[in-house]
Backbone as CSV, one residue per row, in Angstrom:
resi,resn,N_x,N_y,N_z,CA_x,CA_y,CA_z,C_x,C_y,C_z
1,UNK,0.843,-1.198,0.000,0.000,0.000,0.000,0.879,1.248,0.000
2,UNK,0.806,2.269,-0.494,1.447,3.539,-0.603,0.454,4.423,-0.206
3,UNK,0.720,5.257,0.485,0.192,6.726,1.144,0.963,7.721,1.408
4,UNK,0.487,9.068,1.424,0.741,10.119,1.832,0.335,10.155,3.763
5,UNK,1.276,10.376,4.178,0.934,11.101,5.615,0.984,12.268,5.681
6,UNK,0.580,13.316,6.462,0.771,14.131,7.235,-0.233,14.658,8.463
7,UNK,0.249,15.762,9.033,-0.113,15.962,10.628,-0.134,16.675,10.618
8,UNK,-1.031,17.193,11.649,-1.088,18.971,12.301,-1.532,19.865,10.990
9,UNK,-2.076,19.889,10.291,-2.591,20.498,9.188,-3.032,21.970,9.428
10,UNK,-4.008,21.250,10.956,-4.248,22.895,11.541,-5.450,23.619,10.541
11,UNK,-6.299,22.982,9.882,-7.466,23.690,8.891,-6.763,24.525,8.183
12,UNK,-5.659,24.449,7.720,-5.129,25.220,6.621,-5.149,24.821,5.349
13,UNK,-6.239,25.327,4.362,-6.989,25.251,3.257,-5.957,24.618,1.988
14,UNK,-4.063,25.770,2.129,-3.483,25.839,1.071,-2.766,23.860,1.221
15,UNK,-2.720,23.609,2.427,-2.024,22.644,2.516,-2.981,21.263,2.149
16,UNK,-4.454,21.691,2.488,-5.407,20.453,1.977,-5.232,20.446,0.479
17,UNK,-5.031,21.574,-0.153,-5.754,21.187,-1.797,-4.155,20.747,-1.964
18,UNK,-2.793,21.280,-1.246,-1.520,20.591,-1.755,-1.679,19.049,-1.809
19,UNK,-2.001,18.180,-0.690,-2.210,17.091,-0.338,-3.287,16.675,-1.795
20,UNK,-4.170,16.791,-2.501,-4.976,16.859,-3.710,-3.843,16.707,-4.875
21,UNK,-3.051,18.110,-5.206,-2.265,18.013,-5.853,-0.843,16.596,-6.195
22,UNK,-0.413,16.407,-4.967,0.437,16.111,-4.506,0.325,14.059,-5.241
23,UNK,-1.380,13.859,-4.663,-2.082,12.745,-5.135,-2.072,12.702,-6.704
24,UNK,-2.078,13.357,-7.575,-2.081,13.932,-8.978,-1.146,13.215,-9.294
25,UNK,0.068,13.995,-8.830,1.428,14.096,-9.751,2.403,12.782,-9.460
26,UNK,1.526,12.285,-7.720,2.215,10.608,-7.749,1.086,9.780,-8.288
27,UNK,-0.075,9.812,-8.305,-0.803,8.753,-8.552,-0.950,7.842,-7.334
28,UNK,-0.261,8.702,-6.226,-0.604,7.755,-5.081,-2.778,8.490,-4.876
29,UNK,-3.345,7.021,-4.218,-4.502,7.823,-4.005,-5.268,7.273,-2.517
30,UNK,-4.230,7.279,-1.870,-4.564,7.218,-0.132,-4.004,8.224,0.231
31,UNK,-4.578,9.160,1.694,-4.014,9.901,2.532,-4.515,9.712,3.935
32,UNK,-3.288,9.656,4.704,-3.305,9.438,6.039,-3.418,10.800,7.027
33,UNK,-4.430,11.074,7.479,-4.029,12.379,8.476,-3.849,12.095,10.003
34,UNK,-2.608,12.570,10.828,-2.448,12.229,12.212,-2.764,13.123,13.085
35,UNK,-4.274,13.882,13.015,-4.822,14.819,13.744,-4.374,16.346,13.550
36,UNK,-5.537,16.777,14.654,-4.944,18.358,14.176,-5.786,18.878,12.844
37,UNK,-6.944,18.487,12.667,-7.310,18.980,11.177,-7.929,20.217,11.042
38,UNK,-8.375,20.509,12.125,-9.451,21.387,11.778,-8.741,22.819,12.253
39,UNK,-9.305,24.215,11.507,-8.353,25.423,11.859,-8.765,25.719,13.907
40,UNK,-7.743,26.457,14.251,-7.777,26.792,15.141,-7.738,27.961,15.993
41,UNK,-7.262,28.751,14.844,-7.250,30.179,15.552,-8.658,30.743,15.611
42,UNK,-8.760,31.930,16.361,-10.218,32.361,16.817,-10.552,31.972,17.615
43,UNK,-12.299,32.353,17.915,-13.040,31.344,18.739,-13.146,30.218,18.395
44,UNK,-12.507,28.900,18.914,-12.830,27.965,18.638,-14.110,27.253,18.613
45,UNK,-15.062,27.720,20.037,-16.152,27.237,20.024,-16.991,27.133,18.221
46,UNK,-16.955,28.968,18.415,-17.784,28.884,17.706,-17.353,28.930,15.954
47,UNK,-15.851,28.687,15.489,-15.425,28.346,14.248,-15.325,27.153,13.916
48,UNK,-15.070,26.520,15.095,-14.745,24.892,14.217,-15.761,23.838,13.753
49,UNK,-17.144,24.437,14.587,-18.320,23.673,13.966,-18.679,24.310,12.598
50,UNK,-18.474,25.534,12.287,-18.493,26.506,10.975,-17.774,25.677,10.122
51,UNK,-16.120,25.741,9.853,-15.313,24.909,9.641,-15.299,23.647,9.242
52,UNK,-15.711,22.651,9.793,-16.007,21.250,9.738,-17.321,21.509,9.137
53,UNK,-18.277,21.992,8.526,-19.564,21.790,8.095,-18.886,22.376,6.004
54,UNK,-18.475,24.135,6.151,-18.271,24.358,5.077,-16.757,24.453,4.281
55,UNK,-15.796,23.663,5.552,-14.596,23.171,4.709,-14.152,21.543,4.513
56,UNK,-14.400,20.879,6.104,-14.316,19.756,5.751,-15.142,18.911,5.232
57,UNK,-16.633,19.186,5.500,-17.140,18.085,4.577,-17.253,18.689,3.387
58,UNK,-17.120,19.611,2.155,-16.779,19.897,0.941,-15.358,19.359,0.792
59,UNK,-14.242,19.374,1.285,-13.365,18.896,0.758,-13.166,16.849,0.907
60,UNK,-13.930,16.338,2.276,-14.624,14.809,1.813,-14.706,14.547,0.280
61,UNK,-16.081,15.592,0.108,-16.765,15.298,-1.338,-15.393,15.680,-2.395
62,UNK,-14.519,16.535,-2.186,-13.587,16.126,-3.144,-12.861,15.452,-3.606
63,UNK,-12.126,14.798,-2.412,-10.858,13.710,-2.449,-12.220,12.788,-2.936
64,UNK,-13.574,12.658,-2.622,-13.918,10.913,-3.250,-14.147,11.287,-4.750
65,UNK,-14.431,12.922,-5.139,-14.571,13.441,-6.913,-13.507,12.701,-7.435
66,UNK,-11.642,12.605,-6.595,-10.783,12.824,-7.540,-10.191,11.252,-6.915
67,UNK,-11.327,10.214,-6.252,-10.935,8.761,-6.117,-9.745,8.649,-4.971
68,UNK,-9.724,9.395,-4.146,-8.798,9.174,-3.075,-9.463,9.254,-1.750
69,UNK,-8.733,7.824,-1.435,-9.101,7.776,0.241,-8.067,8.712,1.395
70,UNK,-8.976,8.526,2.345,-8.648,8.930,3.863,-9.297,8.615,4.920
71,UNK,-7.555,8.234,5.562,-7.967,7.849,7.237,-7.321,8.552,7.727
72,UNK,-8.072,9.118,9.169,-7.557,9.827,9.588,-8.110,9.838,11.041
73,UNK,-7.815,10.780,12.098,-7.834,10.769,13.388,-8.182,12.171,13.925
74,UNK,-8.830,12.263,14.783,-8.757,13.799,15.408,-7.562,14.283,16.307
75,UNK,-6.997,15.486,16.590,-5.976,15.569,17.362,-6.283,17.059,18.196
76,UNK,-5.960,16.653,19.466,-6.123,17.862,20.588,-6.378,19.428,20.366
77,UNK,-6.048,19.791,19.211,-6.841,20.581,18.921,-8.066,21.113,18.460
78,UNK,-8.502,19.849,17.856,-10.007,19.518,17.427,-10.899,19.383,18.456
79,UNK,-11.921,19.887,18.730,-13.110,19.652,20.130,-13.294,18.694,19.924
80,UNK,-13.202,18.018,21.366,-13.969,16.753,21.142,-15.698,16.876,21.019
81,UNK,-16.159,17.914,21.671,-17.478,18.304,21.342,-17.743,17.782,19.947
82,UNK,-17.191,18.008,19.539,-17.498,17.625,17.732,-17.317,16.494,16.735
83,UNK,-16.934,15.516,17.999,-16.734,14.184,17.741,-17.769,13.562,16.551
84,UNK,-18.979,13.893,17.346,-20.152,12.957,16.744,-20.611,13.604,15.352
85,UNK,-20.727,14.619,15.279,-20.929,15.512,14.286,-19.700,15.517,13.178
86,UNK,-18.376,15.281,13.478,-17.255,14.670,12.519,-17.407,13.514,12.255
87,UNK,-18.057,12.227,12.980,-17.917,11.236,12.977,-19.305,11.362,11.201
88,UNK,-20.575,11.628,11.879,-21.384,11.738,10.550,-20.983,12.564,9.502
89,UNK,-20.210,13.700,9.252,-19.581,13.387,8.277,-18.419,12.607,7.451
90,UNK,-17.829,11.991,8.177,-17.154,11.205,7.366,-17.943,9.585,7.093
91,UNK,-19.220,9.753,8.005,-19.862,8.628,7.374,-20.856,8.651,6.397
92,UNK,-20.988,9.710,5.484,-21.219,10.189,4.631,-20.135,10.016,2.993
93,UNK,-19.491,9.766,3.323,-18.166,9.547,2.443,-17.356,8.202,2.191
94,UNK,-17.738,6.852,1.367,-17.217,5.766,1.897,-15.721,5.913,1.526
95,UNK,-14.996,6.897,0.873,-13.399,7.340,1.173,-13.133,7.496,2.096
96,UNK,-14.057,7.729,3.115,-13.406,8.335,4.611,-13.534,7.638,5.739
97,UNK,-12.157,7.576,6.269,-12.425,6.720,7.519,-11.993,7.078,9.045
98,UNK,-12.733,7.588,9.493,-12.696,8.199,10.840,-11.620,6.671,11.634
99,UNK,-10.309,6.682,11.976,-9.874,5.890,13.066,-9.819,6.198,14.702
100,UNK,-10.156,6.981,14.752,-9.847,7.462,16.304,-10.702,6.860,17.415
101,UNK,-10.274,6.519,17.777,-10.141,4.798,18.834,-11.270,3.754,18.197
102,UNK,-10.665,3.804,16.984,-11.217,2.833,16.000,-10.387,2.574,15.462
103,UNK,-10.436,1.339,13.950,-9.756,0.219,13.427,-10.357,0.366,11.890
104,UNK,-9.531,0.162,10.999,-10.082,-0.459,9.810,-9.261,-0.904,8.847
105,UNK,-9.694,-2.304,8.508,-8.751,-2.950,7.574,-8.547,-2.061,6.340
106,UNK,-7.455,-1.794,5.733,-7.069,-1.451,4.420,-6.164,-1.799,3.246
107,UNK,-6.490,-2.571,2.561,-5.450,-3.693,2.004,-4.888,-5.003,3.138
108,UNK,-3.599,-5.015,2.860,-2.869,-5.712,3.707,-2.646,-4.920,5.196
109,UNK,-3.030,-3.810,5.871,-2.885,-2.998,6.501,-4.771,-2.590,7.957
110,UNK,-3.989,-3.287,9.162,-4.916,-2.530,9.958,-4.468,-1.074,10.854
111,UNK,-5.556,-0.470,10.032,-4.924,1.123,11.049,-5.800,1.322,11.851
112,UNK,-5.228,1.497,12.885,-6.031,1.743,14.563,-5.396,3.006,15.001
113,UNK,-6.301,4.090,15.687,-6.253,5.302,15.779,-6.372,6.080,17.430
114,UNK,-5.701,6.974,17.897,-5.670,7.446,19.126,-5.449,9.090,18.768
115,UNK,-6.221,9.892,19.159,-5.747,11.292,18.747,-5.676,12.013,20.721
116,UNK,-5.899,11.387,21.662,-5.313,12.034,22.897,-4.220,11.849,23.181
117,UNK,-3.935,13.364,23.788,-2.361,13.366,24.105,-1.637,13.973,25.677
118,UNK,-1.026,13.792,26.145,-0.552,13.768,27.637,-1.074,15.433,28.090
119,UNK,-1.100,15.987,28.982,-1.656,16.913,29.821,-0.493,17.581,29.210
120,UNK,-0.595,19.272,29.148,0.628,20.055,28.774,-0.071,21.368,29.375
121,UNK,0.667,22.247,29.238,0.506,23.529,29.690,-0.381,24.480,29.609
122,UNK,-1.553,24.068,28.045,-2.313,24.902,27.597,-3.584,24.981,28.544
123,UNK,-4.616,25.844,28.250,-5.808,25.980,29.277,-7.142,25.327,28.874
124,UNK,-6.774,24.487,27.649,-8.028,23.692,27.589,-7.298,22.278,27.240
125,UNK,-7.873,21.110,28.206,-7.756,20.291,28.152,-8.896,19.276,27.406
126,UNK,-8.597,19.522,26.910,-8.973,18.733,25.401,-8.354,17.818,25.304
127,UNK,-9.208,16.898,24.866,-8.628,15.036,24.315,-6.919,14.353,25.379
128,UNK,-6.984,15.083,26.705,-6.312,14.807,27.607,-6.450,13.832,28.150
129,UNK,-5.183,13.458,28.130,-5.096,11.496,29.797,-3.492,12.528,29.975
130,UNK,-3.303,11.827,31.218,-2.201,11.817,31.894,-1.499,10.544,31.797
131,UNK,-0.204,10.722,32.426,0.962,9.820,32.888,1.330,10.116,34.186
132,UNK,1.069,9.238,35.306,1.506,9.893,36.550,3.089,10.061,36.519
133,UNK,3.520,9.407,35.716,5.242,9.279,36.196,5.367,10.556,35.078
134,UNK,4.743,11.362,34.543,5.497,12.204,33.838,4.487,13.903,34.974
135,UNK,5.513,14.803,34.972,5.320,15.875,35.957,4.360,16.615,35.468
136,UNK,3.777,17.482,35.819,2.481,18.164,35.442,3.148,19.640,35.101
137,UNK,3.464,20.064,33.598,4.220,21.177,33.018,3.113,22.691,33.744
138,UNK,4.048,23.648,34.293,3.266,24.871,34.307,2.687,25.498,33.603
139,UNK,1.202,26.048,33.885,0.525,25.959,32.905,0.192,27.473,32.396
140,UNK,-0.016,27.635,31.656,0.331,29.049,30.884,-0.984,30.286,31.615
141,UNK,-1.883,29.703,31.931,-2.758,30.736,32.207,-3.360,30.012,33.605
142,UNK,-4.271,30.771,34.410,-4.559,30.950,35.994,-5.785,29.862,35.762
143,UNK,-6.569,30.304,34.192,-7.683,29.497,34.706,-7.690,28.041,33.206
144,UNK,-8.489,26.884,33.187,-8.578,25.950,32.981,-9.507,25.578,32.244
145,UNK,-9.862,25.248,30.907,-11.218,24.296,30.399,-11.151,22.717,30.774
146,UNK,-11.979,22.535,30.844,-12.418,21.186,31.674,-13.518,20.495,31.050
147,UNK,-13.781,19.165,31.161,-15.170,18.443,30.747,-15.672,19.237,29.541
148,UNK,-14.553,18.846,28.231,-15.346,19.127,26.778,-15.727,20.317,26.730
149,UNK,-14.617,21.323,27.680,-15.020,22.809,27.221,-16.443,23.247,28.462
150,UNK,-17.529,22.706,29.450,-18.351,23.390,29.766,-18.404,23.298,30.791
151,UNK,-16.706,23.549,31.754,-16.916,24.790,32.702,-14.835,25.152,32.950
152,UNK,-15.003,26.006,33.839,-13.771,26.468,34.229,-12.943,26.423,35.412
153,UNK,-11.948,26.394,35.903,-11.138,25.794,36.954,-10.543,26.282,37.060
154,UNK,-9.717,26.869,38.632,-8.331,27.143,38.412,-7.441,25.837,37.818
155,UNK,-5.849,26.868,37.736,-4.963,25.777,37.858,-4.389,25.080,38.645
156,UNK,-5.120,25.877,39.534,-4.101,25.192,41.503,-5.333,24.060,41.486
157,UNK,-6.886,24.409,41.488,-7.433,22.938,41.065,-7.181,21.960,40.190
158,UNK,-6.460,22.151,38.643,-6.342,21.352,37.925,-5.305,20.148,38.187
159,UNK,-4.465,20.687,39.314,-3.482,19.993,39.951,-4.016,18.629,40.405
160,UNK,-5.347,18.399,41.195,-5.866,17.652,41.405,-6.639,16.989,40.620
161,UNK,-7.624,17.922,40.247,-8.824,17.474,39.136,-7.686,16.044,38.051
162,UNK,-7.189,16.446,37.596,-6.696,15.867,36.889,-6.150,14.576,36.835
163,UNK,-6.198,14.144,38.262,-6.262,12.657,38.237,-7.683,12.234,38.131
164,UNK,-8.554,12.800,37.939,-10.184,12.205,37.521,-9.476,11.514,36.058
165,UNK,-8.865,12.024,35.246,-8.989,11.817,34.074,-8.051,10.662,33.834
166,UNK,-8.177,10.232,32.288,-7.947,8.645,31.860,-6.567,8.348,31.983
167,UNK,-6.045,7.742,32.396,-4.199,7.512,31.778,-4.170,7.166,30.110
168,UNK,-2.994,7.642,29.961,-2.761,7.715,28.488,-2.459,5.201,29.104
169,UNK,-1.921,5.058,29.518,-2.295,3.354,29.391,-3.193,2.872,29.014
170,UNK,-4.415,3.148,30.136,-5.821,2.526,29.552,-6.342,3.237,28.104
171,UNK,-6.040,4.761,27.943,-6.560,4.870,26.525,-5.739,3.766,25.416
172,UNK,-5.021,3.247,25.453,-3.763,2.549,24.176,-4.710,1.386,25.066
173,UNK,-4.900,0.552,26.176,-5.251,-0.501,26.333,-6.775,-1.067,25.592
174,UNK,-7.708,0.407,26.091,-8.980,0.560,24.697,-9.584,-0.123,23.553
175,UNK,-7.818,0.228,22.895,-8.119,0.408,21.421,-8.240,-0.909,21.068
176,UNK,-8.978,-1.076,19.682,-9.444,-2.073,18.826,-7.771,-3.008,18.930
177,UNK,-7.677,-4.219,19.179,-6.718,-5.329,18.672,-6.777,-5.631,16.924
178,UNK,-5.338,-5.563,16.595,-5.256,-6.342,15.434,-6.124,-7.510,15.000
179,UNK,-6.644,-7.907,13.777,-6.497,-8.907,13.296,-5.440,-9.692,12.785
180,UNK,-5.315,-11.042,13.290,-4.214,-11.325,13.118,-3.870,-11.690,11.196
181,UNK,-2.911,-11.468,10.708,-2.656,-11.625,9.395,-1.919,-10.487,9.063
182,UNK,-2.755,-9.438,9.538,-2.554,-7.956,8.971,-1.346,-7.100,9.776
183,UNK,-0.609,-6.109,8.552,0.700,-5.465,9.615,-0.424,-4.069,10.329
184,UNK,0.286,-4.413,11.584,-0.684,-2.978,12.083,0.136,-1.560,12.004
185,UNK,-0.338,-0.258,11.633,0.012,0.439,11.739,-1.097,1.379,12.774
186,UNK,0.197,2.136,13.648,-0.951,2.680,14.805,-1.138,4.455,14.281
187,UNK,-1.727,5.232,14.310,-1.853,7.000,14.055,-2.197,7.226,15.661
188,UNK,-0.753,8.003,16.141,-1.140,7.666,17.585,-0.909,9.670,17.562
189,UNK,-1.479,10.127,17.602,-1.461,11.947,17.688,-0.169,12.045,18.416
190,UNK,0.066,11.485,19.705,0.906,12.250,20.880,2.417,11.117,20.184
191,UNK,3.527,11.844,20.401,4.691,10.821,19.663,5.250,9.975,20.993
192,UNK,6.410,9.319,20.846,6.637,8.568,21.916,8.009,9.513,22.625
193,UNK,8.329,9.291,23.867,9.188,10.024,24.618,10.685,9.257,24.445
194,UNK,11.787,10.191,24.197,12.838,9.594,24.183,13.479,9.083,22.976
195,UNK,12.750,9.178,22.364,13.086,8.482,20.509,13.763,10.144,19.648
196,UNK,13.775,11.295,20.130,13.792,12.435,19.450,12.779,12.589,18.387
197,UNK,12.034,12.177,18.514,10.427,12.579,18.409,9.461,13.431,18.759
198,UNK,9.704,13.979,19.870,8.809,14.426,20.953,9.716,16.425,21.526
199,UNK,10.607,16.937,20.928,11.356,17.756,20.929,10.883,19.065,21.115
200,UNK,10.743,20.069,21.900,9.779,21.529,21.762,10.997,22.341,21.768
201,UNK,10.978,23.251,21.277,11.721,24.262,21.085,13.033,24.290,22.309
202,UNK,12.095,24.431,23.345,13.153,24.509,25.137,14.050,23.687,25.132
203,UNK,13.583,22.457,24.095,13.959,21.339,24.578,13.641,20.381,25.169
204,UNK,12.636,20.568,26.085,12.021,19.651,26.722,11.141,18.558,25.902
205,UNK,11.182,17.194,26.581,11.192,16.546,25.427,8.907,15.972,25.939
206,UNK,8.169,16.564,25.199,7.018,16.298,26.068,6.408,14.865,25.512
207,UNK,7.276,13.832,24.860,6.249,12.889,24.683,5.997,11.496,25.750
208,UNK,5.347,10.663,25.429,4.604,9.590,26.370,5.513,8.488,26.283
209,UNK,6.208,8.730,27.542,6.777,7.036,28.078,5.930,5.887,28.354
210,UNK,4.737,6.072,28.203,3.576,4.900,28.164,3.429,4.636,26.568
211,UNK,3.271,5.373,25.619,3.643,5.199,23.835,5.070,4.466,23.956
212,UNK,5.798,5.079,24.367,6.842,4.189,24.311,6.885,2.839,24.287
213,UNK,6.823,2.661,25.655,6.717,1.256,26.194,5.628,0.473,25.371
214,UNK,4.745,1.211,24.617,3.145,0.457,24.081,4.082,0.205,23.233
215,UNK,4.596,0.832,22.116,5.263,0.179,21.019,6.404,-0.790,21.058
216,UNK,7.232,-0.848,21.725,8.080,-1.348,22.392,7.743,-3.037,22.463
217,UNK,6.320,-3.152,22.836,5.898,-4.690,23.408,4.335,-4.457,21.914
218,UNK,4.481,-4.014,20.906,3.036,-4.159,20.530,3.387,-4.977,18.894
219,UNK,5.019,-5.109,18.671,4.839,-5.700,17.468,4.581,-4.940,16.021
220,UNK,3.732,-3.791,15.918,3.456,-3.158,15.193,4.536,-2.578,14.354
221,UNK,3.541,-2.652,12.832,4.411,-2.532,11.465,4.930,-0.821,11.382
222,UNK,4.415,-0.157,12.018,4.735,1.161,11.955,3.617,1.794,12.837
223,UNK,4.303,3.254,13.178,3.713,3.808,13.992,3.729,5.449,13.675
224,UNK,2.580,6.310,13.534,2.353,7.648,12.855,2.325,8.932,13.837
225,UNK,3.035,9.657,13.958,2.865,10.789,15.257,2.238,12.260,14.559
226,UNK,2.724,12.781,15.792,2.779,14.553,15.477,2.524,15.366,16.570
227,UNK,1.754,16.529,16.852,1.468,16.866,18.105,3.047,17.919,18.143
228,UNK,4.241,17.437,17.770,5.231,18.867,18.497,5.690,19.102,16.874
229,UNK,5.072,19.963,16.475,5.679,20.591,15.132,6.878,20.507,14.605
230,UNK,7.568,21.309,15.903,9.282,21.598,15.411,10.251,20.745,15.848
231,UNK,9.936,19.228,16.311,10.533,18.350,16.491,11.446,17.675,15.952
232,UNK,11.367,17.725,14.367,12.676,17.190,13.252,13.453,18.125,13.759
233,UNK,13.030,19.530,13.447,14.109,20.411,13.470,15.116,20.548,14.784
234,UNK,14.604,20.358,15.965,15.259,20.202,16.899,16.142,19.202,17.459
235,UNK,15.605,17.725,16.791,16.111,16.876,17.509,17.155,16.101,16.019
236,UNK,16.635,16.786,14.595,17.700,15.989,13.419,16.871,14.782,12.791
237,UNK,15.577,14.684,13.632,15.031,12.702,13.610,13.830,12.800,13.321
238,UNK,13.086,12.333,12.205,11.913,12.801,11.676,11.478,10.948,12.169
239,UNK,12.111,9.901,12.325,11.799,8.387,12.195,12.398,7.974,12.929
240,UNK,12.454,6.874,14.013,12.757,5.855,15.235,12.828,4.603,14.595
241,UNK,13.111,3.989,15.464,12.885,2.017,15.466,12.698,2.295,16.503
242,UNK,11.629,1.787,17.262,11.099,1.173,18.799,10.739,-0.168,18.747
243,UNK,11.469,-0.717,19.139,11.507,-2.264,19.214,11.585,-2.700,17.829
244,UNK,10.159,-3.645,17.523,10.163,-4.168,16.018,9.306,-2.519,14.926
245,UNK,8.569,-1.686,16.087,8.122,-0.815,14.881,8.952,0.611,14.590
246,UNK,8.568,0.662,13.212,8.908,2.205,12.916,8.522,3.408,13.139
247,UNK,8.807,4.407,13.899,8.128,5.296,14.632,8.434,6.254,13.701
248,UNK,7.288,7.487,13.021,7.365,8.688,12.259,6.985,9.571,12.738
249,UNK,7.826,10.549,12.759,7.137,11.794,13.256,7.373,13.131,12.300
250,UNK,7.096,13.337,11.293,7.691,14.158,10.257,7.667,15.784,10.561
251,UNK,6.689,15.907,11.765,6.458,17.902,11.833,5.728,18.638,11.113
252,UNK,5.487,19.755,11.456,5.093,20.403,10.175,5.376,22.031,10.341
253,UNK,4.980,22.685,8.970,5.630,23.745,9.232,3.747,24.819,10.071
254,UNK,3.805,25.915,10.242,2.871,26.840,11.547,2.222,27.276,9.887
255,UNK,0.495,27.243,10.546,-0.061,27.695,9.278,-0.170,28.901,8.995
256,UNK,-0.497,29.072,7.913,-0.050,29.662,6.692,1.248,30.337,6.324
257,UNK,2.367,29.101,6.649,3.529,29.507,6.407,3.713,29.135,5.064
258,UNK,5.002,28.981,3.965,4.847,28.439,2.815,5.759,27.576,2.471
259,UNK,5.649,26.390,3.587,5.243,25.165,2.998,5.036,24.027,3.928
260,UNK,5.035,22.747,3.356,3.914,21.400,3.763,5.056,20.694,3.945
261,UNK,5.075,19.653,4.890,5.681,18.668,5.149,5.107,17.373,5.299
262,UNK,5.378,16.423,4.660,5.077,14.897,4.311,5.429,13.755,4.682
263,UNK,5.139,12.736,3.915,6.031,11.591,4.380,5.130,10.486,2.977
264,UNK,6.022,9.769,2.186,5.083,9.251,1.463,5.796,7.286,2.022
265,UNK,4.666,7.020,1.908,5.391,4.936,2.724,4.928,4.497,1.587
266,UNK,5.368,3.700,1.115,5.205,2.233,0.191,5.274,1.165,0.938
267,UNK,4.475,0.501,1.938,4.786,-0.767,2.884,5.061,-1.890,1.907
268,UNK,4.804,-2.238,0.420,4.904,-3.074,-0.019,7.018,-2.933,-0.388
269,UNK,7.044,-2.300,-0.532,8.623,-1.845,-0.447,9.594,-1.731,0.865
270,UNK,8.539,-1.238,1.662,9.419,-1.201,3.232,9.672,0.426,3.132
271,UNK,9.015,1.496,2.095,10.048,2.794,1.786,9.296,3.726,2.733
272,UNK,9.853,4.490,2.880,9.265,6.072,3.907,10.023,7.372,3.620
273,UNK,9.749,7.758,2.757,10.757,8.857,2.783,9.825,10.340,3.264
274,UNK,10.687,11.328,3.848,9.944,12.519,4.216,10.311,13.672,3.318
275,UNK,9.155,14.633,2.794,9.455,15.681,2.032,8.972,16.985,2.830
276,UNK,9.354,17.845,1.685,8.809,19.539,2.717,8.775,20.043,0.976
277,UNK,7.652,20.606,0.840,7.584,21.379,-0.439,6.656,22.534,-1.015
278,UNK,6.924,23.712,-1.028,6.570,24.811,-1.023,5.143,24.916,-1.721
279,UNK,3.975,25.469,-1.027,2.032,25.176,-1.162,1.714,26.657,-1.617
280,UNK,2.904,28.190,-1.583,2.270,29.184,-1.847,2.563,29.662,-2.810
């Protein structure tokens, strides 16, 4: 199977129709997205249901005009509020395949999907689990979104509150199991810790020593990240080996900058190579 990946897209329009293009000129006609789709700046409340009604499901109906699939995942920036309402549109589209803590065979290939990612600094906790063994980062503002956005907290409460919520373990324990036959590939939003994957600007390295360890013992044919943008650039390492799988984390560039970053796999080859190529 051959596909296009990419991540963190961020509802940036120039980089969807690149991903269109991009399908053209290889004749590849799968695309993988690893969360992060929908735009984000503004009010989120009230843009991303706007958004997801008159950009993403028109551009659905395109990729199936021009015969190309997609699977894809939601990622922490996407409301989860809007789960169900993303979920019916892409079930509207038999190109489209919502994975997020779901499964679906594709060729020789099962892709199983996770778009939550470890607790971090920001003030809405969105599509959040924790790791107790990883420290609770200071958090940028006094007060807190909580429970899908509908109500507010300090942060000296969130200190606590926050063991209410799921461990990033049991979310990966969740998910749909392989069928056996098939190579699994996982689209896991949050990358794994320690692989130079996971890299933020400071340095600090924010990804999940529970991803880790999941891949580590899971066998899996490959494994799809994203979540810290400037992570190639910092750490040199766009790809891992964790145990038997291949860990990708390719980055991307801040939207509407000018340009897109990729990754195209041929599993029938074993190939992965990563590109960056100018969308303006």
């Amino acid at each position: 199977m051959k596909f296009i990946y990419a991540c963190d897209v961020h509802g940036d329009k120039n980089k969807y129709n690149k991903l269109i293009e991009l399908c053209k000129e290889t004749g590849i006609n799968n695309i993988v997205l690893g969360g992060d789709i929908i735009l984000k700046i503004g009010d989120r409340e009230k843009e991303q249901p706007i958004y997801l009604k008159e950009v993403i499901d028109p551009y659905f109906a395109k990729l199936q005009e021009n015969n190309i699939n997609c699977i894809c995942i939601m990622g922490n920036d996407d409301l989860e509020v809007l789960d169900e309402e993303y979920e019916r549109i892409c079930n509207k589209y038999s190109n489209v395949y919502n994975v997020d803590n779901s499964s679906i065979i594709f060729e020789d290939i099962c892709f199983i999907g996770c778009g939550k990612v470890l607790d971090g600094p920001w003030h809405r906790k969105n599509r959040v689990v924790i790791e107790p063994e990883s420290p609770m980062e200071k958090q940028v503002k006094d007060i807190v979104v909580v429970d899908k956005g509908t109500r507010e907290i300090t942060a000296k409460e969130w200190e606590t509150y926050r063991y209410t919520y799921e461990t990033m373990e049991h979310a990966l324990e969740s998910l749909p199991k392989n069928t056996s036959g098939y190579k699994t590939i996982y689209i896991l939003h949050d990358p794994p810790y320690g692989v130079g994957l996971d890299v933020c600007f400071n340095g600090y390295q924010a990804g999940s020593k529970t991803i880790t360890r999941f891949l580590e013992n899971s066998n899996a044919y490959m494994s799809f990240h994203g979540h810290i943008h400037e992570s190639p650039k910092m750490s040199g390492k766009w790809y891992s080996k964790i145990g038997n799988t291949i860990a990708i984390q390719p980055g991307q560039t801040e939207f509407d900058g000018s340009e897109f970053v990729y990754v195209i796999v041929d599993t029938d080859k074993g190939e992965y190579e990563r590109y960056s190529c100018k969308y303006l």
